[in-house]
N, C-alpha and C positions, 0 to 999 in steps of 0.2 A: 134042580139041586136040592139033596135033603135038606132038612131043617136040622139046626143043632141048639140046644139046649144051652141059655148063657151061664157062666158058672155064676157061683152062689157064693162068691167072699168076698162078693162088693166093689172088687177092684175091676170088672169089666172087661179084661181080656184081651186080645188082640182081633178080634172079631164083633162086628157089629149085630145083631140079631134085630131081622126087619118082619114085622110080623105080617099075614095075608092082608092085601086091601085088596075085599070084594071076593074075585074068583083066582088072583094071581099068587104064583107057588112063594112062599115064604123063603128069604134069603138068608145067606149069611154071607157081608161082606168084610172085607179083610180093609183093618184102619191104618193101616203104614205101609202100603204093598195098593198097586195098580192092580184094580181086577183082571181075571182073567180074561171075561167076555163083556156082551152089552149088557143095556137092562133098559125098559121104558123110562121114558125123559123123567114122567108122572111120579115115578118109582125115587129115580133122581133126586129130583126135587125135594121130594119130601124127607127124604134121609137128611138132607144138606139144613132142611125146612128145620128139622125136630131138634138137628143137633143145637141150632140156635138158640132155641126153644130157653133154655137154661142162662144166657147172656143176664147181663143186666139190661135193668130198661134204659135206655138211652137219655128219655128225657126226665128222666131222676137220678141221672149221673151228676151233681155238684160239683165231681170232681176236677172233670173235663173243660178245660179252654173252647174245646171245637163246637163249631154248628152242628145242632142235632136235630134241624128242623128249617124246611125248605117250602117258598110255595108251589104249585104243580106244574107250576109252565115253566120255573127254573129247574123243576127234575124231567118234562119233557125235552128240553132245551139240550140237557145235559144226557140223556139217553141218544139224542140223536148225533151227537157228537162223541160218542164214546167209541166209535170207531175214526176218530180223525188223530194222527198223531204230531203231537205241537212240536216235535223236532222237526215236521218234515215243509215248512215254511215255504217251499217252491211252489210245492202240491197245496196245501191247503192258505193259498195268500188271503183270505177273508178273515180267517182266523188268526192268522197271523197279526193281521190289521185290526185285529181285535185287541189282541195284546198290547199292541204300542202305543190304542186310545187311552188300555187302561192306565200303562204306563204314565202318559202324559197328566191322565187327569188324578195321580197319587204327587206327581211334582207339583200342580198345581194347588193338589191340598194340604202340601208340605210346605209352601213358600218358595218355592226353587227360583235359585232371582231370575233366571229366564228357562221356564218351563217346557220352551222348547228345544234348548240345547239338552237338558234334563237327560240322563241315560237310565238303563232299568231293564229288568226283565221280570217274568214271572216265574216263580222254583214250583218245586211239588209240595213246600210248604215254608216256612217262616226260622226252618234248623239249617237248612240249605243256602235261604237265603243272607241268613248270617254269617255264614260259612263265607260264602264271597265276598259277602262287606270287611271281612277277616281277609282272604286272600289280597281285595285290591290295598287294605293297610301295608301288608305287608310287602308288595310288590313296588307299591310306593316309594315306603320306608328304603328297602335295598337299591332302590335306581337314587336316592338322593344322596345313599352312603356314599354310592360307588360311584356318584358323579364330584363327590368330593374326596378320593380316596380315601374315604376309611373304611374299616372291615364290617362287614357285613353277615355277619355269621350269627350272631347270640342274639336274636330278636326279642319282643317280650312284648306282652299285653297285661294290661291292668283293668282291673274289673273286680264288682263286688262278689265276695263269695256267692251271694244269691240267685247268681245268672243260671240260665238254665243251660242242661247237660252238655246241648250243641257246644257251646265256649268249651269246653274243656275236651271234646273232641277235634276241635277243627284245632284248639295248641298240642293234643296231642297228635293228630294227622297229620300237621302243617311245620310242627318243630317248630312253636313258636313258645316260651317261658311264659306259662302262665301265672299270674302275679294275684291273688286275691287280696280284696280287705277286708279283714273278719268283720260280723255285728259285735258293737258295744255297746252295752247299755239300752236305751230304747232306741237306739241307729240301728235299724234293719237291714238297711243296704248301705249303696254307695254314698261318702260324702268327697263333696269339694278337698276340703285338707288331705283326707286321706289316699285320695288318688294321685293325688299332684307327690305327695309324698315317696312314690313308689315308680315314680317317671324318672327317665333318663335318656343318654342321648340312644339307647336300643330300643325305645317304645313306639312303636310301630302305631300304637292308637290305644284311647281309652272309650270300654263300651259303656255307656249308659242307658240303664234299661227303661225304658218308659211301660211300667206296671211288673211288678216284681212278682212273680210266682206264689213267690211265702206267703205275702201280704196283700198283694193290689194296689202298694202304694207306688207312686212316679217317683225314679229317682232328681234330683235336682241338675236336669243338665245343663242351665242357663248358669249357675253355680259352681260347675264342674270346666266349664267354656271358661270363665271369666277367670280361675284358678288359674287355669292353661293359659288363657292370655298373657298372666301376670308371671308366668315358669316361663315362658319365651322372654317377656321384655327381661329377664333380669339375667337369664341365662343362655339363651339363643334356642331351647329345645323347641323345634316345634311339634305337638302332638296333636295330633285329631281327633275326632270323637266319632265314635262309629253307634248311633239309634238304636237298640234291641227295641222297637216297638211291633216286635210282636201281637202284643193285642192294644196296647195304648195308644198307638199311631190309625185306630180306625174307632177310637174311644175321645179324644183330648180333643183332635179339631173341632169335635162337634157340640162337646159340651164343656172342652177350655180352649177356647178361642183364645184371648189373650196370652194363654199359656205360652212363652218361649222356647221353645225342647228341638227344633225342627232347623229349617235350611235357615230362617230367618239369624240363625247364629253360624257368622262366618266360619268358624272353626267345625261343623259339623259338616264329615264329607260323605254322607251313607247313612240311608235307614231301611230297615227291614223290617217286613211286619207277613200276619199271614192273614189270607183272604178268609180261609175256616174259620177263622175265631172271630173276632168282632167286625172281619168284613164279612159276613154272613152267608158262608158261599158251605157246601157240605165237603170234606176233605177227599182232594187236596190241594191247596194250593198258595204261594206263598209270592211275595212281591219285595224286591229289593232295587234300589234309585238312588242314584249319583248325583251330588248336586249340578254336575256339570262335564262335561268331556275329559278333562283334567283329572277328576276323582277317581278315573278308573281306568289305571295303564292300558295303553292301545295292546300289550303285546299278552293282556291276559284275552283279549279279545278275537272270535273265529267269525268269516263272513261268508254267508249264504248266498245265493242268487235270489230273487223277490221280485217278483215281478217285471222281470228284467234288470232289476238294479241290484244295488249292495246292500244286504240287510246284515249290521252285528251282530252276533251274541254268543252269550256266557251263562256257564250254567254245568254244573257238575253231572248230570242225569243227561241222559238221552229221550228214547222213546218215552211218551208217558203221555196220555189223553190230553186234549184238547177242549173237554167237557168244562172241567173245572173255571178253564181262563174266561170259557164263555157265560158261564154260569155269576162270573164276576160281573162282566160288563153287561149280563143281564139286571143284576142287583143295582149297578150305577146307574143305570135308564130307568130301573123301577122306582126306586128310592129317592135318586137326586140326596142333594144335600139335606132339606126340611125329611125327608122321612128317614133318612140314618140317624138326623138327631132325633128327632122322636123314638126310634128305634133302642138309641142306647138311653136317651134318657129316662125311657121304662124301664132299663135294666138298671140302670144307679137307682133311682127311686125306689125300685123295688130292694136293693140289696139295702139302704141305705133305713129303710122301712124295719128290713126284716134284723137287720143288725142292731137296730136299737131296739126290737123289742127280745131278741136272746139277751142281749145285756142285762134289760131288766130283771131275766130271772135268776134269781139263786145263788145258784152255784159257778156263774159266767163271768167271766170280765171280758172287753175286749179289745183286740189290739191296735185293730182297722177298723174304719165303720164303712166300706165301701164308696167313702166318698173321692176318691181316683180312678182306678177300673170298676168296674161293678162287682169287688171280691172283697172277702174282707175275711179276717180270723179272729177265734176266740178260742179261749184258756180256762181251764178249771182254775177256780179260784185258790188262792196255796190257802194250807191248814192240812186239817185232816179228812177231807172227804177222804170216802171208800171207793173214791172210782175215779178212773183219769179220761184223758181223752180217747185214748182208743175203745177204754167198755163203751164211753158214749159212739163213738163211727160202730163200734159191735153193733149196739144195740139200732141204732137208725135203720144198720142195711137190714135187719129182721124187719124191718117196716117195708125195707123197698128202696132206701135210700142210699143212696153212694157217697159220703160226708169224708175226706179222706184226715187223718192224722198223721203226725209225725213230730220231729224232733228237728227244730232252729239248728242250723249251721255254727261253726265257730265263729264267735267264743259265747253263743248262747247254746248252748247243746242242753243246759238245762231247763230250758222252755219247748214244754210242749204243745201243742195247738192242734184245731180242727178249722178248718177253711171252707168255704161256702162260694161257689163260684156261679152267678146269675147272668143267663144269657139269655139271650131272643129266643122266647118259648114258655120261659120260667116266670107265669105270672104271677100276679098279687092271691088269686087263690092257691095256688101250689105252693109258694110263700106259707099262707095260712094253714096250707097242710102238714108241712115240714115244722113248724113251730108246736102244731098241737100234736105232733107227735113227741116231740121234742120233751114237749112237756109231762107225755104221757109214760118216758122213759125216768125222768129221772128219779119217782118215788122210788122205783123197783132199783137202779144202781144205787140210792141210798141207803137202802136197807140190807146191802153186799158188805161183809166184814171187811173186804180190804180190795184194791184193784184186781181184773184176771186177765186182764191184755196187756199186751207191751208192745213195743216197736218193733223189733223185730219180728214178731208172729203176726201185725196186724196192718201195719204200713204199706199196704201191697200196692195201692195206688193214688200214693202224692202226685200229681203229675205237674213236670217242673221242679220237683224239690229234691231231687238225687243229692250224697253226699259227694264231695269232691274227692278224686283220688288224688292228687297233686296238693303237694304243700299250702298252708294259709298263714298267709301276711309274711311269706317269707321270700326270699328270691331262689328261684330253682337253677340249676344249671345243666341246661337240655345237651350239652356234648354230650354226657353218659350216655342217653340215648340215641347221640347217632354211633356211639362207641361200640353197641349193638345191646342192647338189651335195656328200656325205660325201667327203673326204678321205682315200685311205688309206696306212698307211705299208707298211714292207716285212716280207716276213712273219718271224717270231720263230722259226720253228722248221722244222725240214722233218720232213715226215709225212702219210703216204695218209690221203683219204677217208675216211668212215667209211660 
C-alpha cells in the first residue's frame, strides 16, 4: 500500500499515517472505517500503543474516584479470568461462589442483623448498583400502595442535589420525581430537616450519600433515619433510606467504626458502593445488599440453576467479566480487615496532610479538609485575585496534573472550587510533589491582569459533579413525561462530565 502524506492543518484527517518499523511498508489506515485487509499483530499494537500515548497519566489523575493501581497477582488473577463470564453462573460455579462470599462478607461489614439472610450482588460498578437499590425502593413502594389501595402512579425520591448523575438517571429511566435539596449556606449536601421536608406518602425512599463528590464530606444518615422515624410516628409515612456509599462504605467501617450510616439503623434498607474506588479492585465493578429478603421484592428477582440448586439474581447488565468480582475477593483475602484500614488510613492522612498545608498558602481557603473520605476541596480566596480556579486546574495539568474545577450546585452556584481526590497509590511524596508545584504556579497566575478560564471551557472533568437537568427544591410532575416527551429546565450548576 502506497504511503500518503498526512495533511498540514493540524486537524489530522480521517487517515492514520504509520510510519516504516524496521523493513515493513509504511501504512495508512482509515480511523472510523474497518480496514480493508490484515496487518501484523506488532503493527497493531503499536498503533493502538501510540495512540494512547497522549492520555493522561493515570496516577496523577486527582480527579478520579477509581483504582489506578493494582498489585501483580490481582492483574494475573484478573487476566485469567477475563475470559469467564459472571452471567453465566451454571458454567462458571467457582466464581459465582466467589461472589456470594464477597457478598456476605459487605453484609457482615455493614452490620446486617443476620448476615446470612443478607441479599446482594455484584454490578459493573457502584451507578448500577444504585440503580437497583432505586428499583427495589420503588417496587417496594408500589406493592405497599396497591396492597392498600391507593394509587400508585407519581412516585418520587428525595436526595440532595449533590448526588452523583446515576440518581438522576435511574428518575429519569424509571419515572420516578426526582425531588433535590439545594446547598444553603455552608450545608453542602443533604440534611435531616430538609429531607424530611420534601417526604410524603409517594416517597419511595431517601438517598443518603455517604462521601459526597463535591466535597468528601458524609452526609448525616443516623440524622436523616431518626427525622424519618419521627415523619412516620407522627404521620404514618413510612420512608426508607437507600446508602449511596459509593466510595464511603469501603472508607467509614475502617476508620469510623462507631460511625452509624449502615444496616445498624433499622430504617436503612440498601447500600451500594463500588469495588474500583475505595474497594481497590481496577474497574469495574460495583456491589449492592439488602438488609435482608424483605428489602428486595421476590418479583424483581431471576433464578439460575448453580450447581444443581436455585441461585437468585439481579442486575441490569448481562455478559460482563468475571475478572473484576474475583479481583475483589482477591483483595479481601489479601488485606483482611487490618490492611484496608491501613490502606485507607494512608489515604485520609495523607489528604488530610496535604489539605492543611494548601490551606496555609495564600491565596486558598478550604472547604473540606479530608477528614471523611480522603477528598477534600478548596476555593480561591474572594477579593481580587487575577486568577480563579480553573487558571489554577490550567495551570497544574501543564505540570502533569489532573486537579478538576467547577461550579457548586444550587443555590451555591456562586462557589467555585478545585477538589483533590487521594487514593491508594497517592503517596506522601506525590503529595509533596503536587504542593511544590502548587506553589510553583501561583507567582505566574498572580502576576495575570485578570482570570483566563471559566467553566464552561475548562470543567471538562469534575467527575461526580454534573449539573442536574430536573428541577431543585421543587416537586416535578413526571406525567408530562409519560405524556410523551420529558420536559427539561436549565441546568443548576456548571461542571464537566464525569
Amino acid at each position: 500500500m502506497p504511503p500518503r502524506h498526512p495533511r498540514r492543518d493540524g486537524r489530522g484527517g480521517h487517515d492514520l499515517e504509520i510510519n516504516p518499523i524496521f523493513s515493513r511498508e509504511p501504512l495508512t489506515v482509515p480511523r472510523y472505517a474497518l480496514p480493508a485487509g490484515e496487518m501484523e499483530p506488532g503493527t497493531a499494537y503499536q498503533i493502538v500503543h501510540d495512540e494512547l500515548m497522549l492520555d493522561g497519566n493515570a496516577r496523577l489523575n486527582l480527579a478520579t474516584f477509581v483504582s489506578t493501581w493494582a498489585e501483580p497477582e490481582a492483574g494475573t488473577l484478573m487476566a485469567e479470568c477475563a475470559a469467564k463470564n459472571m452471567i453465566d453462573k451454571d458454567e462458571y460455579p467457582r466464581t459465582a461462589e466467589l461472589e456470594l462470599r464477597c457478598v456476605h462478607m459487605l453484609a457482615r461489614l455493614w452490620h446486617a442483623p443476620d448476615p446470612r439472610r443478607a441479599v446482594g450482588c455484584s454490578t459493573t460498578g457502584s451507578s448500577e448498583a444504585a440503580m437497583l437499590g432505586g428499583l427495589a425502593l420503588k417496587r417496594r413502594w408500589r406493592h405497599r400502595r396497591r396492597a392498600a389501595g391507593e394509587p400508585a402512579d407519581r412516585p418520587n425520591i428525595v436526595m440532595g442535589v449533590n448526588v452523583q448523575i446515576c440518581w438522576e438517571k435511574f428518575a429519569d429511566y424509571f419515572e420516578v420525581e426526582p425531588r433535590y435539596v439545594p446547598m444553603e449556606g455552608d450545608r453542602f449536601h443533604l440534611g435531616a430537616r430538609e429531607a424530611v421536608e420534601l417526604c410524603d406518602e409517594n416517597t419511595i425512599g431517601v438517598v443518603a450519600v455517604l462521601g459526597s463528590t463535591f466535597d468528601g464530606s458524609y452526609e448525616p444518615v443516623a440524622e436523616i433515619a431518626e427525622a424519618l422515624d419521627d415523619l412516620e410516628r407522627r404521620t404514618g409515612v413510612d420512608v426508607p433510606i437507600h446508602v449511596d456509599g459509593a466510595s464511603g462504605a469501603m472508607v467509614a467501617p475502617f476508620l469510623d467504626p462507631d460511625l452509624r450510616w449502615d444496616f445498624r439503623l433499622p430504617r436503612v434498607a440498601s447500600v451500594n458502593t463500588s469495588g474500583h474506588k475505595y474497594g481497590l479492585v481496577m474497574p469495574g465493578v460495583g456491589w449492592a445488599v439488602w438488609r435482608d429478603e424483605s428489602a428486595l421484592p421476590e418479583d424483581l428477582v431471576f433464578r439460575v440453576n448453580y450447581l444443581g440448586g436455585d441461585m437468585p439474581t439481579f442486575a441490569l447488565n448481562f455478559s460482563r467479566p468475571g475478572a473484576q468480582v474475583v479481583a475483589q475477593y482477591y483483595n479481601f483475602l489479601r488485606l483482611g480487615f487490618a490492611g484496608y484500614q491501613r490502606v485507607q488510613r494512608t489515604c485520609r492522612d495523607t489528604a488530610v496532610r496535604l489539605a492543611s498545608a494548601i490551606g496555609t498558602l495564600g491565596p486558598f481557603a478550604l472547604l473540606t479538609d479530608g477528614a471523611d473520605l480522603p477528598v477534600f476541596a478548596f476555593r480561591v480566596k474572594e477579593g481580587d485575585a487575577p486568577f480563579n480556579v480553573f487558571d489554577v486546574s490550567a495551570a497544574l495539568r501543564e505540570r502533569g496534573w489532573l486537579v478538576p474545577a467547577y461550579t457548586f450546585p444550587a443555590n451555591r452556584t456562586d462557589l467555585d472550587v478545585l477538589r483533590v481526590v487521594v487514593r491508594n497509590g497517592f503517596s506522601h511524596d506525590l503529595a509533596d510533589m503536587l504542593l511544590d508545584d502548587l506553589r510553583r504556579v501561583v507567582p505566574r497566575l498572580e502576576a495575570q491582569r485578570e482570570p483566563r478560564h471559566d467553566a464552561a471551557a475548562d470543567a471538562g472533568f469534575a467527575h461526580g459533579t454534573e449539573p442536574k437537568r430536573t428541577p431543585v427544591g421543587g416537586k416535578k410532575d413526571v406525567s408530562e413525561g409519560r405524556a410523551g416527551g420529558r420536559g427539561r429546565s436549565s441546568r443548576s450548576a456548571r461542571a464537566g462530565p464525569r
